[in-house]
C-alpha positions, 0 to 999 in steps of 0.5 A: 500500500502506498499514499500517493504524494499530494495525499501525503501528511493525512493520516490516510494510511494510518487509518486504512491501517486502524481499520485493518486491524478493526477487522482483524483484532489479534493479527499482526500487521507487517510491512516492508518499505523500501530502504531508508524508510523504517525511521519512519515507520518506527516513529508511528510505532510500527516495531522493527524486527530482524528475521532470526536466522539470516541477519541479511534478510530485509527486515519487517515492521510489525504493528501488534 
């Protein structure tokens, strides 16, 4: 999923999310943005993890 530009900054995205997880309540929501981003989704509170085996292998962003 992605928000265009112009759409940017208005909270679309987190609320697709939240509604998501509404819909699911219990799941896991994870993501994998392009590189450079995970600051990003770490400052909405999105959890940074590293697969457990194989340190190489992009990571994911976890919303519990």
């Amino acid at each position: 999923m992605e928000v265009t530009e112009g759409r940017r900054r208005q909270r679309l995205g987190t609320r697709a999310i939240d509604l998501l997880r509404q819909q699911h309540p219990g799941r896991t929501v994870f993501a994998r943005p392009p590189g450079g981003e995970d600051a990003f989704w770490q400052s909405l509170g999105w959890e940074h993890v590293r697969h457990a085996q194989n340190r190489d292998y992009p990571p994911l962003l976890l919303k519990r």
